[in-house]
C-alpha positions as CSV (number, residue, x, y, z in Angstrom):
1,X,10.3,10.5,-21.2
2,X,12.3,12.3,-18.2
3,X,11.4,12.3,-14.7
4,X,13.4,13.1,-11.7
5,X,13.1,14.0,-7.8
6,X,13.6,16.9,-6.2
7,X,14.7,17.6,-2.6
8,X,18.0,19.5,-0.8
9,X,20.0,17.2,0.0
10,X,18.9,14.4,-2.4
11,X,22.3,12.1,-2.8
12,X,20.7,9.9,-0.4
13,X,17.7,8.9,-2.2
14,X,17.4,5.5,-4.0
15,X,13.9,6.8,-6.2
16,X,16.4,6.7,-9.3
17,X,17.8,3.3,-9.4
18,X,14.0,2.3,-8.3
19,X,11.7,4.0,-10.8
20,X,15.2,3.1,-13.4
21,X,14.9,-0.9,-13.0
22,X,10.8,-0.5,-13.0
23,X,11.3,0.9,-16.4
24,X,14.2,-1.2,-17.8
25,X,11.9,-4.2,-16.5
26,X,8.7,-2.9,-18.7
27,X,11.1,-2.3,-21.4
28,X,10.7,2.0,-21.3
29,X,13.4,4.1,-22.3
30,X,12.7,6.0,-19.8
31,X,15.0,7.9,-17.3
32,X,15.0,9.5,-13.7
33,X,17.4,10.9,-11.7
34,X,17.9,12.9,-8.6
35,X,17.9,16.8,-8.5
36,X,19.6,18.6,-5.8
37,X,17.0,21.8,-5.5
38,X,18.5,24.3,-2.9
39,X,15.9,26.3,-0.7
40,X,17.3,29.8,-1.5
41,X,16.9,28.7,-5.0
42,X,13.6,27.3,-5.5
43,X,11.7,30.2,-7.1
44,X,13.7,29.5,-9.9
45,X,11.9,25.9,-10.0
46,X,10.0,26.6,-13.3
47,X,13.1,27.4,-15.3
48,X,15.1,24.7,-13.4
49,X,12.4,21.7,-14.4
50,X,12.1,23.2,-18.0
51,X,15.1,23.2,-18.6
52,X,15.3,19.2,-17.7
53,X,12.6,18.6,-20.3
54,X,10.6,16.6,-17.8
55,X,7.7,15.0,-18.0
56,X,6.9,14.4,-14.3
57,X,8.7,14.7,-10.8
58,X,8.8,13.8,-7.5
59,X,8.8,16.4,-4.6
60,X,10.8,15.1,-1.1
61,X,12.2,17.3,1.7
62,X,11.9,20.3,2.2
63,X,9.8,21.0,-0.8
64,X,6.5,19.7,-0.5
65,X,4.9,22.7,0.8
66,X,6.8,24.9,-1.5
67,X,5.7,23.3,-4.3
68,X,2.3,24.1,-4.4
69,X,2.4,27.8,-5.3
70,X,4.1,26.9,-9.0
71,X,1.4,24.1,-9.8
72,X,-2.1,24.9,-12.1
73,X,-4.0,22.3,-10.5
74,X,-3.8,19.6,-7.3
75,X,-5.9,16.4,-6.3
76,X,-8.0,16.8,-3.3
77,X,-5.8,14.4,-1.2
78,X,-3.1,17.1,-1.4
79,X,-5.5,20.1,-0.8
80,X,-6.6,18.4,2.2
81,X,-3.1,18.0,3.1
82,X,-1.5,20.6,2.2
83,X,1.8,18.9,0.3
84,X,2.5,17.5,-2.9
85,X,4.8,14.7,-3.6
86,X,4.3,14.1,-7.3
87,X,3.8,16.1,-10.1
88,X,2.6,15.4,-13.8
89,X,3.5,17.8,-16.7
90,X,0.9,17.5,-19.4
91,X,0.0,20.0,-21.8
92,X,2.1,22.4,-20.0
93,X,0.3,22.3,-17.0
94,X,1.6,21.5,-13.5
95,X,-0.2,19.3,-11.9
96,X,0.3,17.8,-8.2
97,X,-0.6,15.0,-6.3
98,X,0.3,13.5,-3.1
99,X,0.8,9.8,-2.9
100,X,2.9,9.6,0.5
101,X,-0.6,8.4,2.6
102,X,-2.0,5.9,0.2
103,X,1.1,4.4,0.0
104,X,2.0,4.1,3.4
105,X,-1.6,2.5,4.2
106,X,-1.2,0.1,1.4
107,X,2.1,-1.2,3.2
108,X,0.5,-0.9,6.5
109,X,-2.7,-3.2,5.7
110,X,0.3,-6.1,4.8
111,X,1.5,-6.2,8.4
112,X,-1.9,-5.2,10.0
113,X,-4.9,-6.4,8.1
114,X,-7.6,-5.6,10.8
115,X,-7.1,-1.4,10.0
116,X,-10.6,-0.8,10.4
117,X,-10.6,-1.8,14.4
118,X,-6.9,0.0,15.2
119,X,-6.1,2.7,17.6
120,X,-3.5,4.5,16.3
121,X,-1.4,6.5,17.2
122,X,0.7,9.4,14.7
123,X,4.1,10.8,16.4
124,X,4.7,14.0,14.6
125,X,2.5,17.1,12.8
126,X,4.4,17.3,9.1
127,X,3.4,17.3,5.4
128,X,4.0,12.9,5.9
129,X,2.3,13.2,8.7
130,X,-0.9,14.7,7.4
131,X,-0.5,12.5,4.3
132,X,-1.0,9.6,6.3
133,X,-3.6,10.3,8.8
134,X,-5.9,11.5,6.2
135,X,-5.7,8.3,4.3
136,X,-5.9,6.1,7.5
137,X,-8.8,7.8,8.2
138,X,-11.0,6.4,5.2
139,X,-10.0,2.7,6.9
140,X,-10.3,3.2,10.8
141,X,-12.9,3.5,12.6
142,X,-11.5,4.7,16.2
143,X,-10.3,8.2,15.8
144,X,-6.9,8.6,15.5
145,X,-4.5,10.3,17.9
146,X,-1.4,12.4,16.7
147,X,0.8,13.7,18.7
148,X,3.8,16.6,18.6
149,X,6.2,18.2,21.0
150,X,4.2,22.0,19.9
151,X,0.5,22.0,19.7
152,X,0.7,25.1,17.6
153,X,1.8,22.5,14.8
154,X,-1.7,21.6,14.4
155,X,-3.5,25.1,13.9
156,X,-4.0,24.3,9.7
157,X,-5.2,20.9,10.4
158,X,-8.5,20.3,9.4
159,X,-9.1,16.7,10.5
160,X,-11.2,15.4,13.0
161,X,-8.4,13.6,15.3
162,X,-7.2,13.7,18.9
163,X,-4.6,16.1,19.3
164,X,-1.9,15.5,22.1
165,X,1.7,16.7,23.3
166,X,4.6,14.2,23.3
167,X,4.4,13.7,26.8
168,X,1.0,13.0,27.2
169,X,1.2,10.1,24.6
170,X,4.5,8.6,26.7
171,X,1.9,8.0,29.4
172,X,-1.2,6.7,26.9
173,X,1.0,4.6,24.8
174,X,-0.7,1.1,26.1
175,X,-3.6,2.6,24.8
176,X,-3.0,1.8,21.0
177,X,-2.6,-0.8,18.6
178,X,-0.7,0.9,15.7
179,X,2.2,3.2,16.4
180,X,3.5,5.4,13.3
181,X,6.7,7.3,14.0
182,X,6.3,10.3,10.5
183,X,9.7,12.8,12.6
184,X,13.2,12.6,11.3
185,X,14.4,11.8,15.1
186,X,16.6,8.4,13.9
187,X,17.5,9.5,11.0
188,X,21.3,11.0,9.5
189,X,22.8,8.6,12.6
190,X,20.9,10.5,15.2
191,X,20.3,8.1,18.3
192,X,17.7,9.6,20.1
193,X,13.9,8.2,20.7
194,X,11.2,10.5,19.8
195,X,9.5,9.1,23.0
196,X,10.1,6.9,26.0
197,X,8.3,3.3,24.8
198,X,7.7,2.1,28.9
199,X,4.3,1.8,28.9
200,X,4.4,0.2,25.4
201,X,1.9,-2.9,25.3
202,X,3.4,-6.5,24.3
203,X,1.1,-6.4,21.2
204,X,1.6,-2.8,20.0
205,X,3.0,-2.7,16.2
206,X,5.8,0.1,15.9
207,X,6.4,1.7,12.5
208,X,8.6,4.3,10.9
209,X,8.1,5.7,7.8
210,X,12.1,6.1,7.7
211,X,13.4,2.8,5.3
212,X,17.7,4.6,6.0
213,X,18.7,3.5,8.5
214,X,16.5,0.1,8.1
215,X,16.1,0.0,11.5
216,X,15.6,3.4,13.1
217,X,16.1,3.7,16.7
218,X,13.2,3.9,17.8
219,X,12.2,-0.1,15.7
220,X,15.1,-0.7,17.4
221,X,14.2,-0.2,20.9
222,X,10.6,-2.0,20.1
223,X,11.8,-4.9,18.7
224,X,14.3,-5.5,21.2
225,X,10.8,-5.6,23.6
226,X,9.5,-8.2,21.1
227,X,6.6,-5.7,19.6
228,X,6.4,-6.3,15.8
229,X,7.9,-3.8,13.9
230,X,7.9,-2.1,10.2
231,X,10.1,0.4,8.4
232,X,9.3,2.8,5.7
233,X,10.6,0.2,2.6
234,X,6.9,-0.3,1.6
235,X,5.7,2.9,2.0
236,X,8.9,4.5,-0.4
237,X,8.1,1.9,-2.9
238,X,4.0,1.8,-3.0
239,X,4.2,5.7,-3.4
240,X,6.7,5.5,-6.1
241,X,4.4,3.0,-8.0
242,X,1.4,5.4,-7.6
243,X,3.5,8.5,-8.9
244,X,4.7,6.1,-11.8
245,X,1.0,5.4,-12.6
246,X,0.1,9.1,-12.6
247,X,2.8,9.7,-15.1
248,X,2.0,6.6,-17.4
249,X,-1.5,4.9,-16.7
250,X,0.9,2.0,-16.8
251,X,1.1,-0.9,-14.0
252,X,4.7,-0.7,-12.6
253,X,6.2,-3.9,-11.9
254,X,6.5,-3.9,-8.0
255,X,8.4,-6.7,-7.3
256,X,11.1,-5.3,-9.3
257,X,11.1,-2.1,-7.3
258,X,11.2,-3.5,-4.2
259,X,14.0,-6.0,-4.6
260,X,16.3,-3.2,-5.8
261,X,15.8,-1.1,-3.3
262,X,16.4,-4.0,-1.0
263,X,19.7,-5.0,-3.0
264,X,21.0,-1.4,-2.6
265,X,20.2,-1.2,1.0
């Protein structure tokens, strides 16, 4: 069986040498690799995958949304959030699921087991963004906050959250437990915070769903204030293992996933 990921640009991305050693350690011969899928392009994604002979993919940056138009069929996590990260060729049919929120809060109940009591608080309005927030939300109780620069960002949500600017949240942010960075600001060498972390509180976990750089800037500025910290490693590999049992109804070795993606970073 083939399977790849698709995304512009995609050199960057260690999904083949991950879902690779998964299958080499479960003895598949299997293979994945990475396809560069340019924008201007991508209604020519039918022929493209086709061609590759695949029987399941990935979908990263900027793709997810685009995605959705060439697919028969989607789960409701990914009609609720409007994105699709994995896809499963059977019989022909395209069929996508999004596994970006359940495996985030999977990674996220390791560091913080007491989910159900958190406030939390989301820092930007994308497809990952949505992903996540609708998945926290079968596990918290407090309703959660998410907050971006434009409001306007939110006018296809359909989610029962608090919806805030950036600034407002620089003022609240003593207010929460839980802090979940989902923007690119830190990524490609960029520098900059996506907020001012001032009124952070002591006990307030910071995470990123970003796992390159392995500390993003902003994990950077909260650890360096002692607050407990997490990067996006877990979430990249528990979201690889769920596409990898949509695409085998096999158990993927985790261990194995995760240590190579540690060994290459």
């Amino acid at each position: 069986m083939k399977y790849a990921v698709i995304g512009s640009p995609i050199d960057h991305s260690l999904s083949p040498v991950m879902h690779n050693a998964n299958f080499k350690a479960l003895g598949l011969e299997h293979d994945y690799e990475a396809l560069n899928v340019d924008p201007s392009n991508f209604d020519s994604i039918k022929e493209i995958i086709n061609e590759k002979n695949l029987s399941g993919f990935n979908v990263t940056i900027p793709h997810k949304e685009h995605i959705i138009p060439f697919l028969d069929d989607i789960d409701e996590q990914s009609k609720t959030v409007g994105a699709v990260n994995t896809v499963l060729i059977s019989d022909n049919k395209w069929i996508g699921y999004n596994t970006d929120g359940i495996g985030y809060v999977e990674g996220l109940k390791t560091v913080y087991p007491d989910l159900a009591n958190a406030y939390i608080l989301i820092l930007g309005a994308g497809g990952a963004s949505k992903g996540i927030t609708n998945e926290l939300m079968k596990h918290v109780n407090p309703k959660i906050t998410v907050a971006n620069r434009t409001l306007s960002r939110f006018d296809n949500w359909q989610m029962d959250i608090n919806k805030i600017g950036l600034e407002e949240a620089e003022k609240a942010l003593s207010e929460f437990d839980i802090i979940i960075n989902t923007t690119p600001v830190g990524m490609n060498n960029n520098k900059d915070l996506v907020i001012n972390l001032d009124n952070l509180a002591p006990h307030t976990l910071v995470s990123d769903i970003v796992y390159i750089p392995f500390k993003t800037p902003i994990l950077k500025a909260a650890e360096g204030k002692g607050n407990p910290i997490q990067n996006g490693l877990d979430m990249f590999v528990n979201q690889g293992a769920e596409s990898f049992k949509i695409w085998t109804d096999l158990t993927p070795n985790y261990e194995v996933m995760k240590d190579t993606v540690l060994n290459h970073l």
